[in-house]
C-alpha positions in Angstrom: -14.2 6.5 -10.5 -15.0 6.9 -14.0 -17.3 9.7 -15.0 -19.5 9.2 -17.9 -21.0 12.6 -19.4 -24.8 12.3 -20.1 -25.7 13.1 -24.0 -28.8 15.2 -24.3 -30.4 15.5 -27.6 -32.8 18.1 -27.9 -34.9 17.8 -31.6 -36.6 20.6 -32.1 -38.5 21.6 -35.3 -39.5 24.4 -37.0 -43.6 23.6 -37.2 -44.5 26.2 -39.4 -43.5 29.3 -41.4 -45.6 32.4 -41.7 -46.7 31.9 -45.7 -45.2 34.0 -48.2 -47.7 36.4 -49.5 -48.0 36.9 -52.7 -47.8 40.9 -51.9 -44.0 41.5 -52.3 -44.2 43.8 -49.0 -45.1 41.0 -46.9 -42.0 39.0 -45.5 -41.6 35.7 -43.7 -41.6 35.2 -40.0 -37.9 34.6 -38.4 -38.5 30.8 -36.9 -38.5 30.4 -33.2 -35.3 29.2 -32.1 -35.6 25.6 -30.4 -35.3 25.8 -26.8 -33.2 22.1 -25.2 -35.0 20.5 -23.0 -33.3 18.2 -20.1 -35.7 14.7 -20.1 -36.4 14.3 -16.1 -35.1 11.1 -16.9 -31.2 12.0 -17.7 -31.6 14.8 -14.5 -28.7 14.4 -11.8 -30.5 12.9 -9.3 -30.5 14.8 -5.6 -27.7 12.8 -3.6 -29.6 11.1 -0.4 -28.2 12.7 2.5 -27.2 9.7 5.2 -27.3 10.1 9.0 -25.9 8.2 11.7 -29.6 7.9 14.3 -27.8 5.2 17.0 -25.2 3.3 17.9 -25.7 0.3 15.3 -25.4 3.1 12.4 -22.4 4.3 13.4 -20.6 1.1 14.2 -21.7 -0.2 11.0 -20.1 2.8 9.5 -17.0 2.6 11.0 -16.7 -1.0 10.1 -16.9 0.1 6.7 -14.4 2.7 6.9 -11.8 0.4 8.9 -12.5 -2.3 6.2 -12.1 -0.7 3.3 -9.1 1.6 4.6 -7.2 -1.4 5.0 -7.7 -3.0 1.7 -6.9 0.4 -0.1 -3.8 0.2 1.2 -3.4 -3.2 0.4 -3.7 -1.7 -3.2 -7.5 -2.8 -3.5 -9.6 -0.6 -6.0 -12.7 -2.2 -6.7 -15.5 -4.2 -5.2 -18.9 -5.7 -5.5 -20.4 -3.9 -2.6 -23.3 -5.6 -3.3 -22.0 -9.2 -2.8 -19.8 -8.1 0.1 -23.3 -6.9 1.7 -25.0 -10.1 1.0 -22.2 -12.0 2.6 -22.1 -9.7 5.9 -26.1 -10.3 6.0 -26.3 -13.6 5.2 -23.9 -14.6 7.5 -24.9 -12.3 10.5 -28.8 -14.0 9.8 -27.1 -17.5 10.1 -27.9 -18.4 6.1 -26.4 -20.6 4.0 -23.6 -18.8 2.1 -21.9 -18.7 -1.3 -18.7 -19.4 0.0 -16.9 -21.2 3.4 -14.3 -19.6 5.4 -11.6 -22.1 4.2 -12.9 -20.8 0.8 -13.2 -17.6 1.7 -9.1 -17.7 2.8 -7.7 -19.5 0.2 -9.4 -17.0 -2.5 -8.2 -13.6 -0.4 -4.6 -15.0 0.4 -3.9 -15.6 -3.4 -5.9 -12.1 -4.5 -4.0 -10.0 -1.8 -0.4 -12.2 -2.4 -1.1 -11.6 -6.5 -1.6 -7.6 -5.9 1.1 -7.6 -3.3 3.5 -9.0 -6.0 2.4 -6.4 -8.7 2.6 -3.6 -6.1 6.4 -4.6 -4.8 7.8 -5.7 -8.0 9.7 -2.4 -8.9 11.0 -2.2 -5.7 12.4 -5.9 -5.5 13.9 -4.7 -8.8 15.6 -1.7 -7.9 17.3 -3.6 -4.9 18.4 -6.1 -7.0 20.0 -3.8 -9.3 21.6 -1.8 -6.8 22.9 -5.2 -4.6 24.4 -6.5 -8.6 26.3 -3.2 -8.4 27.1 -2.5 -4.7 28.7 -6.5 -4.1 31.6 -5.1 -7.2 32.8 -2.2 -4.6 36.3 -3.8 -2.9 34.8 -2.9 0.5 31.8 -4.5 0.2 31.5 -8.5 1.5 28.9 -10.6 0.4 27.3 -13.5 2.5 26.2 -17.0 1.2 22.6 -15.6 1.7 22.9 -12.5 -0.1 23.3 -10.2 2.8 26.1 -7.7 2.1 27.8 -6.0 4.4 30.9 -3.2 5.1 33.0 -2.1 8.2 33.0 0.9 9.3 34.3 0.3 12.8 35.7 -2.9 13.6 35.6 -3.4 17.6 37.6 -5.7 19.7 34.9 -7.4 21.9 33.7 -10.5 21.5 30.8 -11.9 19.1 27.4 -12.6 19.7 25.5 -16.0 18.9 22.3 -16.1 17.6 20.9 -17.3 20.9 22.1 -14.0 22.4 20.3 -10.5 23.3 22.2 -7.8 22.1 22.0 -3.8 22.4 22.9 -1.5 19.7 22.5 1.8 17.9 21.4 1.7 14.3 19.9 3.6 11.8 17.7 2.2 8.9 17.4 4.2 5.9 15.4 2.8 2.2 17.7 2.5 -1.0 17.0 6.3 -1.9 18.2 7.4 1.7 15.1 8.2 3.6 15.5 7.3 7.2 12.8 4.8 8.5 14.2 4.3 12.0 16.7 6.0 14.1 17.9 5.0 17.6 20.2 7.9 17.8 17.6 10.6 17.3 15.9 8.8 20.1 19.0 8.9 22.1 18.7 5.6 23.4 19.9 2.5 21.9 17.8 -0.3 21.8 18.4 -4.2 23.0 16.5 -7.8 21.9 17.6 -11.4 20.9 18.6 -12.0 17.9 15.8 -14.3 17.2 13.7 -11.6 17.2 14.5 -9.6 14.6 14.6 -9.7 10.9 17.2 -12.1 9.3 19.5 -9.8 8.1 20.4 -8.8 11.6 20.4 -12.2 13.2 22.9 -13.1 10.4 24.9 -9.6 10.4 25.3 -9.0 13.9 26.9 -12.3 14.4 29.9 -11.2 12.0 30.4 -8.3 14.4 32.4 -7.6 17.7 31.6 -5.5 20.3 32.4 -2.1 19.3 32.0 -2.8 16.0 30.1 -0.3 13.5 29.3 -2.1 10.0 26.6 -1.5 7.0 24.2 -3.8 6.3 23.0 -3.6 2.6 19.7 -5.7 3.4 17.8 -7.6 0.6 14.2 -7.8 0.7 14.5 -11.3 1.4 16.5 -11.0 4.1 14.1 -8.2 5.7 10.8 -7.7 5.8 9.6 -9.8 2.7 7.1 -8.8 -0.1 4.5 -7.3 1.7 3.9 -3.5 3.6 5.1 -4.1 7.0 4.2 -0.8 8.7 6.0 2.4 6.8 8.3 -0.2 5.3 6.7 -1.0 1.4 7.1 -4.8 0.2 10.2 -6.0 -1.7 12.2 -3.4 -0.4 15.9 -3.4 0.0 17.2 -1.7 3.1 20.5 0.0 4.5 21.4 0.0 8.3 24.3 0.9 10.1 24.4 -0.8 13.5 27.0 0.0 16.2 27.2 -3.1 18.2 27.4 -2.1 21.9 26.9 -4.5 24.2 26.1 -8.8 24.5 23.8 -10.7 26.8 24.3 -14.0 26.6 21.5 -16.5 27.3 21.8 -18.0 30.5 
């Protein structure tokens, strides 16, 4: 929020001067020295102190809260609160309103998908960097789709489909190695199908066998897309090794 400082000008004159007598032992008065004055008008005015008196007020409140938490972290700064207000209450009263929900949608899907682009872009660019650099490493294979990938372990079992529920250990880590998720530190590993997960896993785990231990170098593409997804910022790039422990197949 920006602060503005408020200018006060204070004019203050000197009315009058004790006259110069023409006696050389008189001497002139020292002036008064202008005293600033605050106009009541430019005076900070006494913040009004709000109380929650029912259930209404404080349901309202939290609303508020809940709604505008959201949005922060959706990277929005600044609103009319005035318009949003009108719309709640003309809406709630069953008037006629500035806007339609189609309307409505169309106009928050491109503001939040135009913020959400500004707010991932560095990190889509620092994957991409790092993926134009990691695919020259000799151990490093790249997929058709972009996915890139390393062995670690290479098991003997056989491969899953993508119809398949599988159970592995992994850890996920983001391009500067902060872990995200960790099935070891839970001690348990963790099973699903593959068409339940992000596409970078339904695609990588099909190259492995079971016993297998490979590196997934993940672009954001193939993850969790441009936008937040719980602790997971859009556009990022992310790093999992998964130790591939055991197939399901569908029945």
């Amino acid at each position: 929020m920006k602060k503005f400082p408020i200018a006060v000008l204070a004019l203050a004159y000197i009315t009058s001067l004790q006259a110069q007598s023409s006696s050389s032992n008189k001497t002139v008065a020292p002036a008064k020295k202008p005293v600033a004055t605050v106009p009541a008008a430019t005076r900070p005015a006494t913040p009004t102190v709000i109380t929650l008196k029912n259930e209404i007020d404080s349901v309202s409140y939290a609303l508020g809260v809940s709604l505008a938490s959201y949005y922060k972290a959706q990277g929005v700064t600044q609103l009319n609160t005035t318009l949003m207000s009108r719309a709640v209450t003309d809406l709630l009263q069953g008037k006629s309103t500035l806007l339609d929900n189609a309307s409505s949608s169309t106009i928050l899907n491109n503001y939040m998908t135009r913020l959400q682009n500004e707010k991932s872009k560095m990190n889509k660019q620092e994957g991409e960097l790092f993926l134009a650099e990691n695919k020259k490493r000799a151990e490093v294979k790249t997929t058709e789709s972009g996915l890139q990938y390393e062995v670690l372990v290479q098991g003997t079992g056989e491969q899953p489909t993508a119809v398949d529920t599988v159970t592995c250990h992994y850890r996920g880590t983001f391009l500067d190695g902060k872990s995200f998720d960790n099935s070891y530190d839970r001690g348990q590993p963790i099973s699903f199908p593959l068409t339940g997960v992000i596409r970078g896993w339904t695609e990588g785990l099909q190259l492995m066998k079971t016993g297998s231990k490979y590196r997934f170098y993940i672009p954001y593409s193939l993850g969790y897309g441009e936008f937040d997804y719980m602790s997971i910022p859009g556009g990022s790039m992310l790093i999992f090794e998964v130790e591939l422990l055991d197939i399901k197949r569908k029945q």
